[in-house]
C-alpha angles and dihedrals in degrees: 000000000000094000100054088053088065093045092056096043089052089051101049080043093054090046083050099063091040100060088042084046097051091035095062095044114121104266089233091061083058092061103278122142113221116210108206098213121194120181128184105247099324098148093108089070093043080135101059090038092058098043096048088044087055101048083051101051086043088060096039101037079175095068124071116197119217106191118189113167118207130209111257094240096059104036097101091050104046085043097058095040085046091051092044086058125080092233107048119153123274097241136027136197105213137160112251098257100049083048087050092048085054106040084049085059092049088252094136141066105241111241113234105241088221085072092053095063093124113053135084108290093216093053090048093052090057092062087062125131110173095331095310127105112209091175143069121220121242123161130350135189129202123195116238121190118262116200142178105240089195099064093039101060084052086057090054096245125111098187124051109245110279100197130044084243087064095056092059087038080054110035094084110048087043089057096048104043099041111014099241140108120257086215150336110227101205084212088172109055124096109316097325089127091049086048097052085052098053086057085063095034098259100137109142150040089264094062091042098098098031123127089253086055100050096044082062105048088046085048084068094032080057095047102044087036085057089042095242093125117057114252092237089065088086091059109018131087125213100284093070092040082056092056100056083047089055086051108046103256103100122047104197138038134173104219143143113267094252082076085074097067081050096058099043097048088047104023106029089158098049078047100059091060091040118124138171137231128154123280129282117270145199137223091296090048106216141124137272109220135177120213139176129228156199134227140187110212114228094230092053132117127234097019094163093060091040089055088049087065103034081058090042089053090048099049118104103262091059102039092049091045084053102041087056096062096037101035089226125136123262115240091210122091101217088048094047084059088059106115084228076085101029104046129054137151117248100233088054107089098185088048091054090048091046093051092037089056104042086058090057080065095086107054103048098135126151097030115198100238128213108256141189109300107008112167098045084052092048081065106047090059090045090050085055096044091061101038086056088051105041102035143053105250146131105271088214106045081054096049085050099054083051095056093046086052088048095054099050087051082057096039 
């Protein structure tokens, strides 16, 4: 009797440990897949993250999400050394031309198109390398023109400019009339210049130095040479462009529809004769645009289930749930249909943006793509931008030295 006591006893003891046992184990040895998630300074919508990351492990008990969220500046940096490493994270929230750099090194698991379906087929053909897209789509922006009606029909105009050409047609009589400005250009920051030539396709070192371009690099030299730019547009970026609009001295600005909040909270009286019209084209007539990304390395584990949320954070409940507290554009069509980006009421400025932008959307081509060597050849342009402003030199010998220049980066 005594020994089958023991033996129970054993046996209940050994049970025991094996359910403790079981029950300590690391949930991923047990068949659970773990997503390694990193954002660009998302922390502000912790909330929304949480809450989307939740609903989807509720529907894939399977998945477990890991979110870190880096700090903008350091994302490009933490990403490659990440990639270079055996162990990077699933899934990665990138801008388009660092996802290009590295799709262009190999760095990225290629999406099957069959997945994309459902975005916008522009924005997905911008995400192009050779053919391929290595990225998924997840939120876009698209600058409209705000403008100060007041000044401008001072100035005797009732519309903003909607060319290049009507700027220059508009820039005199502004300044004379009412003492401002009808825009600063900002020619000098990032690829704003490359971005101006595209929209007259001039896209690479061999159009550089072409009749169309020149024309456009002497249009600003006019204009800075008459004083009907002001001189800070050589060197300053849009903030301070928004400033002076905040201040009066500048009429128009191209900027992204959270400038507007910006503009009510520091400038309510500029605000009250604010208004909205799309942004300001060239010969081709189509948009610039910005978008955000997300990309699967090609190193990383688990790159089915990290597809699967990428996809779960791009459908259109949860763009359209983050698109309302960050006033961005969704990247998904059916989203995009949504009247949430076709109906607005007129006295509500950020609707309208946000309804003006997400049309531009559709007409993006030619994008201007990320190539070798970007940001050496961002200042190239910018070097001749400023050379052709601020001296007194030949616009074409110059755009010619920058070509040649060009070409060895390429070389």
């Amino acid at each position: 009797m005594k020994k089958n006591l023991i033996i129970i006893i054993s046996i209940i003891t050994l049970l025991f440990a094996s359910f403790i046992a079981f029950s300590i184990t690391p949930r991923n040895v047990l068949g659970e897949k773990e997503v390694v998630f990193w954002t660009l300074q998302m922390n502000e919508f912790t909330s929304y993250m949480t809450d989307v990351i939740a609903k989807f492990e509720y529907e894939n008990p399977d998945i477990k999400i890991k979110w870190i969220d880096v700090p903008f500046s350091e994302g490009e940096k933490r990403t490659l050394a990440a990639i270079l490493s055996n162990n990077p994270p699933s899934l990665v929230n990138l801008n388009p031309d660092f996802s290009s750099v590295l799709a262009q090194k190999g760095a990225l698991e290629e999406i099957n198109t069959e997945s994309l379906i459902d975005f916008n087929k522009q924005l997905l053909k911008s995400l192009e390398v050779d053919g391929k897209i290595y990225a998924i789509p997840w939120y876009a922006t698209s600058a409209v023109t705000i403008y100060n009606k007041k000044l401008l029909t001072k100035a005797g105009f009732q519309m903003p400019p909607v060319t290049y050409e009507n700027y220059g047609q508009y820039a005199k009589d502004v300044k004379q009339k009412t003492g401002a400005y009808i825009f600063m250009p900002t020619i000098t920051e990032n690829d704003t210049m490359l971005k101006v030539l595209n929209k007259y396709g001039i896209n690479s070192s061999n159009k550089l130095d072409s009749d169309e371009s020149v024309k456009i690099f002497n249009f600003y030299r006019d204009l800075y040479k008459q004083n009907l730019i002001p001189e800070e547009s050589v060197t300053q970026t849009h903030r301070e462009a928004l400033e002076k609009y905040m201040s009066g001295n500048v009429v128009t600005i191209q900027a992204g529809a959270n400038f507007l909040n910006m503009i009510k909270e520091n400038a309510p009286n500029v605000y009250k004769n604010t208004d909205i019209a799309p942004q300001a084209v060239g010969k081709l007539g189509q948009n610039d645009f910005s978008m955000m990304n997300f990309v699967i390395p090609k190193r990383a584990k688990n790159k089915d289930a990290a597809l699967k949320f990428a996809l779960f954070l791009t459908n259109e409940e949860n763009q359209l749930e983050l698109a309302k507290l960050t006033n961005v554009l969704a990247t998904n069509e059916k989203a995009l249909k949504n009247e949430f980006y076709n109906k607005y009421d007129e006295k509500d400025l950020m609707a309208k943006a946000r309804v003006t932008s997400s049309k531009q959307l559709y007409k993006i081509e030619p994008v201007l793509k990320s190539i070798k060597n970007q940001k050496e050849i961002n200042t190239l342009i910018n070097t001749a931008v400023q050379m052709i402003l601020l001296d007194s030199v030949d616009t074409k010998k110059v755009l010619d030295s920058a070509r040649k220049k060009w070409d060895k980066l390429n070389g």
